[in-house]
N, C-alpha and C positions, 0 to 999 in steps of 0.2 A: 259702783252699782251698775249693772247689766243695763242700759239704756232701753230694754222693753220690758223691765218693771215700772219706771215713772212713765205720765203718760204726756209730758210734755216732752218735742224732740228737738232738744238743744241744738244738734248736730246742722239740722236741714233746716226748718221752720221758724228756731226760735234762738237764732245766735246771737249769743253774748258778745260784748264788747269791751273789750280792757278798761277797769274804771268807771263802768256803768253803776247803778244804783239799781238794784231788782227787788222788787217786793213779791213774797210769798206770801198772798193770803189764805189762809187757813190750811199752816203747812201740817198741821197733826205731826207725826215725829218727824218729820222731816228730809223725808225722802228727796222733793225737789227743791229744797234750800242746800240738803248734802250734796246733791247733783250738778247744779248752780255754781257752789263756793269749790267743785274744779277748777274753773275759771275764774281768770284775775280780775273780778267783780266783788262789790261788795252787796250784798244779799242777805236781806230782812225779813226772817220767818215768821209770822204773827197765829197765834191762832186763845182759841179761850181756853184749852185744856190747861192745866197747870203739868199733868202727867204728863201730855202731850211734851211739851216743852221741856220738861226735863229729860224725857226720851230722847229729844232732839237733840240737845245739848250733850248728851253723853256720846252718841254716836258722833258728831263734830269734833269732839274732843278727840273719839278712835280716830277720825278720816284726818287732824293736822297730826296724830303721836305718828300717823302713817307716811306724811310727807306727801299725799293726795288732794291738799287744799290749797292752791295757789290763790283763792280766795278770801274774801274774810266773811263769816257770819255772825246776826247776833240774833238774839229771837226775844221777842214778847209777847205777854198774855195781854191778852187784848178780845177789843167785839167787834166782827167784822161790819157791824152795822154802824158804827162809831169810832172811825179809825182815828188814831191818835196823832196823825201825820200833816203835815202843811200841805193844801193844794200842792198837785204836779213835782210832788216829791222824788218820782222814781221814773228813771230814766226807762225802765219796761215793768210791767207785775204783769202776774200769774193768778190763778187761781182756780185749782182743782180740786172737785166732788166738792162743795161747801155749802154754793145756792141751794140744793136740793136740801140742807141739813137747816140751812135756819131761818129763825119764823117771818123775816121782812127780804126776799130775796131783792126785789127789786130796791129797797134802800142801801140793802149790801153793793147790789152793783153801781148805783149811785156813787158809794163812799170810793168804790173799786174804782171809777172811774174818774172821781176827784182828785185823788192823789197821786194819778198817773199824768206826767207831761203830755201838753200836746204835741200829736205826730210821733208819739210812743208805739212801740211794738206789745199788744197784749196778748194771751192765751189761757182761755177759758175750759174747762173740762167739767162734763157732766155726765151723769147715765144717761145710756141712751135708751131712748123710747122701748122698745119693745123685747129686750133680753130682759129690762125693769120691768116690766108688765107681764112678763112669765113668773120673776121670781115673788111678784104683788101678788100673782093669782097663787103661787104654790105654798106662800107662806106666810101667815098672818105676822107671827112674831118676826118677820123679816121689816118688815114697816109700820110695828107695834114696839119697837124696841126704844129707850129711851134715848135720845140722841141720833136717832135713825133719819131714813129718809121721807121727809115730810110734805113731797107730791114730785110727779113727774113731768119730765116738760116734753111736750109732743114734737115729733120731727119739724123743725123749721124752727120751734119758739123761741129758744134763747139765742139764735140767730135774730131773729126779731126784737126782743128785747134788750140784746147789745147795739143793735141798730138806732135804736131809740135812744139809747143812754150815749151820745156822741162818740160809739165805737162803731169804725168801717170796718166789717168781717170781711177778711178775702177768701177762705176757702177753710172747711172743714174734713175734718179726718177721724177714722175712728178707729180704737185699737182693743187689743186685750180679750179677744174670742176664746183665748184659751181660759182665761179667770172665769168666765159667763159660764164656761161648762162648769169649772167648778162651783158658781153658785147656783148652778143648776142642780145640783146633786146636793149641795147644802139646802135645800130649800126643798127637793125634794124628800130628803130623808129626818129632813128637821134641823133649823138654822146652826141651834147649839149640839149638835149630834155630832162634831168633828172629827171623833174616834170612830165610826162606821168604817165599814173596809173599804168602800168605793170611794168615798169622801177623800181618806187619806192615801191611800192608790193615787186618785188626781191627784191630790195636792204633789206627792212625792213625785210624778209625772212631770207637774208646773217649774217646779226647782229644776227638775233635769234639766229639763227643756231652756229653759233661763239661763241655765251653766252653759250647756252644751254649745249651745247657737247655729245647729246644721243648717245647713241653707234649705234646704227641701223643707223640715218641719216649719223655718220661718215663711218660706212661700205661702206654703198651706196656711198659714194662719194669717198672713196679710191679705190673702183671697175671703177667709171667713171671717174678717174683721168685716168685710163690706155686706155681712148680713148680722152679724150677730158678738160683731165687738161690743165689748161691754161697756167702752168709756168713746161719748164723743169729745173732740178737742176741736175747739176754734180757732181759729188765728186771725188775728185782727189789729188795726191802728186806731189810736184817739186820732179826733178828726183836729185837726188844727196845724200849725206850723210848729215846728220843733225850735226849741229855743237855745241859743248858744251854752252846750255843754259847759259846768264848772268845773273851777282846777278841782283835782283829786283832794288838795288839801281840803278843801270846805266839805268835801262827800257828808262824814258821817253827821256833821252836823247837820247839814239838810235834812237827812232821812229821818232821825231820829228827833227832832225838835217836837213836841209834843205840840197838840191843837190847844189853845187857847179858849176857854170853856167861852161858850155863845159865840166863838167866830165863825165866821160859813151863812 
């Protein structure tokens, strides 16, 4: 997968380490769990769609028939506000576009927060303030839809509120200026109107561009992420001291040990 489709950047920001324990929370089909299980990590997609999840699982299945998985993945249906996981489970987690989608954000990052070790490496992704506040004002059914996004978080805030939840942000990035035009044009011509000709023009545009990867078009768009990227991405650490990694044998058991109802 094209590394400026997902909006976490494995390569620079957010590197794996052979053996690690990664959680995906609320991986929808699982773009950054299939991205993830490149590397020889094991990596835990969770999200509550059940479609979701079987989407994910069929394109996993494509990315090991392919010999592209040096990784291993498993995925479950689960409530990000209820994670099913033991304290400090995962040696790093993720979590892109989610908080914005469900109705107790800040107990979601709680739980987010719980089941990451201390002195873990996190990365958080959310819409950014004001390309969402174009598409808020051009389209009702854009933030009327069922499962949509259910408020905006103003520049600085979820830096703030990862601050608070025992995560030290170090630096934020934003990407995907090219996606913002196209939901600029979805929004403007009407959310579900994807057959319009400028709609689909962009989109066919987006793919290119994603294939291709010329360096000029990518300049051009990493200069216009710094106004009007579509996705912010945090980078950040749990605050604490990092605890002596386990042998690989005991991994999946760790990750996957479900919570014990009333513990916490």
């Amino acid at each position: 997968m094209p590394d400026n489709i997902v909006n976490i950047d494995f390569r620079r920001h957010f590197r794996l380490q052979p053996g690690e324990r990664v959680l995906d929370l609320g991986c929808g089909n699982g773009r950054h769990t299939l991205e993830a299980a490149r590397f020889p990590v094991r990596v835990v997609g969770l999200d509550f769609s059940p479609d979701d999840i079987r989407a994910a699982k069929f394109m996993y299945d494509d990315l090991k028939r392919k010999g592209e998985a040096t990784g291993h993945a498993d995925f479950i249906i689960g409530d990000a506000q209820n994670l099913p996981f033991k304290d400090g489970a995962f040696d790093k987690s993720l979590c892109t576009e989610v908080f914005e989608h469900i109705p107790d954000d800040r107990r979601g990052i709680a739980e987010f927060e719980r089941v990451t070790k201390p002195g873990a490496d996190v990365a958080v992704s959310v819409p950014n303030y004001w390309p969402e506040t174009v598409f808020w004002t051009l389209s009702w059914e854009y933030w009327h839809t069922p499962g949509g996004h259910v408020r905006r978080y103003r520049p600085g805030e979820m830096w703030r509120i990862l601050e608070s939840q025992n995560i030290d942000v170090q630096f934020q990035r934003n990407r995907h200026s090219v996606q913002a035009v196209y939901w600029f044009f979805r929004c403007l011509f009407g959310k579900d109107n994807e057959n319009f000709l400028p709609v689909r023009l962009c989109f066919k545009l987006i793919n290119w561009h994603h294939n291709r990867r010329i360096k000029l078009l990518e300049r051009i768009e990493a200069t216009a992420n710094l106004v009007i990227g579509k996705d912010m991405i945090l980078y950040g650490r749990k605050r604490g001291t990092p605890a002596a990694r386990p042998s690989q044998n005991g991994a999946a058991a760790a990750v996957v040990a479900p919570r014990v109802a009333g513990e916490g």
